[in-house]
C-alpha positions in Angstrom: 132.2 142.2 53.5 131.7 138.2 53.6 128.5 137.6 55.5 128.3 133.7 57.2 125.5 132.7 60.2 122.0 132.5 60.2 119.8 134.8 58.9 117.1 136.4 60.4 114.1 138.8 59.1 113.1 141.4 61.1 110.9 143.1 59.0 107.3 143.3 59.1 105.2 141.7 56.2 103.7 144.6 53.7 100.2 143.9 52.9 96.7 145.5 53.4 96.3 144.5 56.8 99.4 146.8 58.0 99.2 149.0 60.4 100.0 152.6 59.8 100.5 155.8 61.3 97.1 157.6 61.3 96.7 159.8 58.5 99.0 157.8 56.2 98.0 156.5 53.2 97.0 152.9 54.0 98.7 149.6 52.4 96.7 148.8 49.0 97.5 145.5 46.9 95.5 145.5 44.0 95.5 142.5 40.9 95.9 143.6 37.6 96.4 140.6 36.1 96.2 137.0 37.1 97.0 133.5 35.1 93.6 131.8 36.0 91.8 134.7 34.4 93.5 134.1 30.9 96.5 136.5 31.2 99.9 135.4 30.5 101.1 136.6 34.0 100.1 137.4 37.3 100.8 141.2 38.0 99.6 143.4 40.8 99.9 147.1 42.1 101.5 148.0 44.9 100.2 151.5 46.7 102.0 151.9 50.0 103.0 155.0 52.2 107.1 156.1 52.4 106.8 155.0 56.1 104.8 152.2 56.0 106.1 149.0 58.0 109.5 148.5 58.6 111.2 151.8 57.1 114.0 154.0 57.7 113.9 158.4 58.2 116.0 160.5 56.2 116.5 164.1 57.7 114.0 165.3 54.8 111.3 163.5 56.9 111.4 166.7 59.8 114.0 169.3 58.4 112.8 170.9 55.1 116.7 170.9 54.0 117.5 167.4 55.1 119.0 164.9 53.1 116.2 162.9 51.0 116.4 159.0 51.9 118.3 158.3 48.1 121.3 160.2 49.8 121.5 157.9 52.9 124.4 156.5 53.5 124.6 152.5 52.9 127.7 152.0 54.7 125.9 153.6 57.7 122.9 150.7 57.2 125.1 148.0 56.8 127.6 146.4 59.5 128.2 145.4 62.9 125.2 146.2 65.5 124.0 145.4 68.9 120.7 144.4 69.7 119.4 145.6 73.2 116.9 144.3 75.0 114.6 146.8 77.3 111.5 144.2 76.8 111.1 144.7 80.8 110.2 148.4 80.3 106.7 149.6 80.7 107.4 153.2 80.0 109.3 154.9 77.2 113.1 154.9 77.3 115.2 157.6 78.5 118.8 157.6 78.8 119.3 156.6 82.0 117.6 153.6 80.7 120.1 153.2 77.6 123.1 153.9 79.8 122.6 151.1 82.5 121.8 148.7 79.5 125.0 147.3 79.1 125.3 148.5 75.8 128.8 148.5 74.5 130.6 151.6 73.9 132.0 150.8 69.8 128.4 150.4 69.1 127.6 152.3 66.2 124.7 150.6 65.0 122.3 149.8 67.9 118.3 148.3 67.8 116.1 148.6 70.8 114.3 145.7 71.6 110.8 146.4 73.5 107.5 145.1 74.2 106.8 146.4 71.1 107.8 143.7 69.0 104.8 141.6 71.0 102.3 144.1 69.0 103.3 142.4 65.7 101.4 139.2 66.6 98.8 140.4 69.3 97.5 143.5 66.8 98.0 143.2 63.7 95.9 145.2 61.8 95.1 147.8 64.4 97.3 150.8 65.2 98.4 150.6 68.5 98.9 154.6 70.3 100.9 153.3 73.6 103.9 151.9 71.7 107.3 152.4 74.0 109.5 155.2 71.8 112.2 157.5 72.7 112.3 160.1 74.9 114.2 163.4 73.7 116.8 162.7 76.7 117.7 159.1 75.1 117.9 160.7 71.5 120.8 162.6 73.3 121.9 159.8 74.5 122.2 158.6 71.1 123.7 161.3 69.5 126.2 161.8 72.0 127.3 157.9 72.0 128.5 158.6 68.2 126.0 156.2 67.0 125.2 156.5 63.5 121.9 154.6 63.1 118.9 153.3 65.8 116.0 151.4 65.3 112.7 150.6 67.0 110.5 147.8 66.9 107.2 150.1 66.3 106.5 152.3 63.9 107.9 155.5 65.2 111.1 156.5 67.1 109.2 159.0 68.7 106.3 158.6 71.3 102.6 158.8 69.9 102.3 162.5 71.8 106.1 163.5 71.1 106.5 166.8 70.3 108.8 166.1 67.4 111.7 167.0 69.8 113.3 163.2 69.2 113.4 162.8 65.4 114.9 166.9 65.5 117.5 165.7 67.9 118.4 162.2 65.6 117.7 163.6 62.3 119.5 167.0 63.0 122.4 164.9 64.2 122.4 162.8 61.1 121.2 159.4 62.9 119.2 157.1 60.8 116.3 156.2 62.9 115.0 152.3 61.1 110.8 152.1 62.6 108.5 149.3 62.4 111.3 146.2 62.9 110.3 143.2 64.9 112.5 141.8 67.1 110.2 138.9 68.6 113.0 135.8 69.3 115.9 137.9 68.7 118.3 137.4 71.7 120.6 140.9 72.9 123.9 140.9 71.2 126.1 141.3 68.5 125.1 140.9 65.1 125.7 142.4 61.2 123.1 144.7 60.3 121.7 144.4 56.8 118.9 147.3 56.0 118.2 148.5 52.1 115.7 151.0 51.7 113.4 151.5 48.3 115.9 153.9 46.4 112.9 156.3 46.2 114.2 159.7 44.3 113.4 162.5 46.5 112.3 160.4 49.3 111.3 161.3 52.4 111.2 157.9 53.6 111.3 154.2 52.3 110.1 151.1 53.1 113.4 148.7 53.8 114.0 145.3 54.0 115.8 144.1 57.0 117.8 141.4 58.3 120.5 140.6 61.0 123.1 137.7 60.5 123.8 136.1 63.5 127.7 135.5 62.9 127.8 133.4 66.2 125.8 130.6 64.7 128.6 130.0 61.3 131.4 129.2 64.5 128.8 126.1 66.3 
């Protein structure tokens, strides 16, 4: 694959003011050695939850004989997507929502963009219960659409109350769900996914790097 067009970041920035779902381990960044101190190098540790910031589900994460996230596929992570906006929801999104979205029908790779993504900037260190998530009907939705992998711009698929009814329907299915993106500025449309997760053995989630390539811009 030959990747040309402007590049653009949506993860979220790891560090100790992170956000995370309550009861997770929080972000901790810790120096264990630093230049000005007489060391030879600066060198620091790194403690930081399996779905912490932007980060992708494996089935392991809800199915106790899912696939762990070093047995995602990459192929599935990596490729043409669509970018949807739903910013002018104020309610989570169902599938009536997803199927009057305009959203085209090879989409196999699709990111919802919300009001979400305004959390990034307006809370950043707090954890924020009335994100906009998923509702089981739109997981179906998914599913049934033959779409491989769906991302959110908070950091759960899946409402703050949910039931664990959406991540069954996606993971059970063998979506990828990618949390915790952050779509501020990105326009709806077509663009080439890029998403690597940690290759954590075992994993029942990873923290991922992200980024979509905005093909459009290489042809101006």
């Amino acid at each position: 694959m030959s990747l040309s067009g402007r590049i653009i970041d949506v993860s979220v920035p790891i560090s100790p003011a992170l956000p995370v779902w309550p009861g997770d381990p929080p972000v901790r960044l810790e120096a264990t050695s630093r230049v000005v101190l007489g060391d030879s190098s600066n060198v620091s540790r790194l403690e930081v939850g399996t779905h912490a910031g932007t980060h992708v589900d494996p089935p392991y994460h809800f199915l106790a004989d899912g696939g762990t996230v070093d047995h995602l596929s990459l192929e599935a992570l990596v490729g043409p997507c669509w970018v949807c906006d739903l910013t002018g929801l104020d309610r989570n999104v169902t599938a009536a929502d997803l199927e009057t979205a305009g959203i085209p029908d090879t989409t196999r790779r699709l990111l919802l963009k919300t009001r979400n993504s305004g959390l990034w900037s307006a809370y950043p260190t707090e954890f924020v219960e009335e994100f906009l998530a998923l509702e089981p009907d739109a997981a179906r939705w998914v599913v049934e659409r033959g779409i491989a992998v769906v991302g959110i711009d908070y950091l759960s698929i899946e409402p703050f109350n949910g039931s664990g009814d959406t991540h069954h329907i996606l993971l059970g299915a063998g979506v990828i769900p990618i949390e915790g993106l952050n779509l501020t500025g990105v326009a709806a449309g077509p663009y080439t996914l890029v998403c690597l997760p940690l290759l954590v053995s075992g994993g029942d989630g990873a923290p991922c790097r992200t980024v979509l390539v905005d093909e459009s811009s290489a042809q101006r």
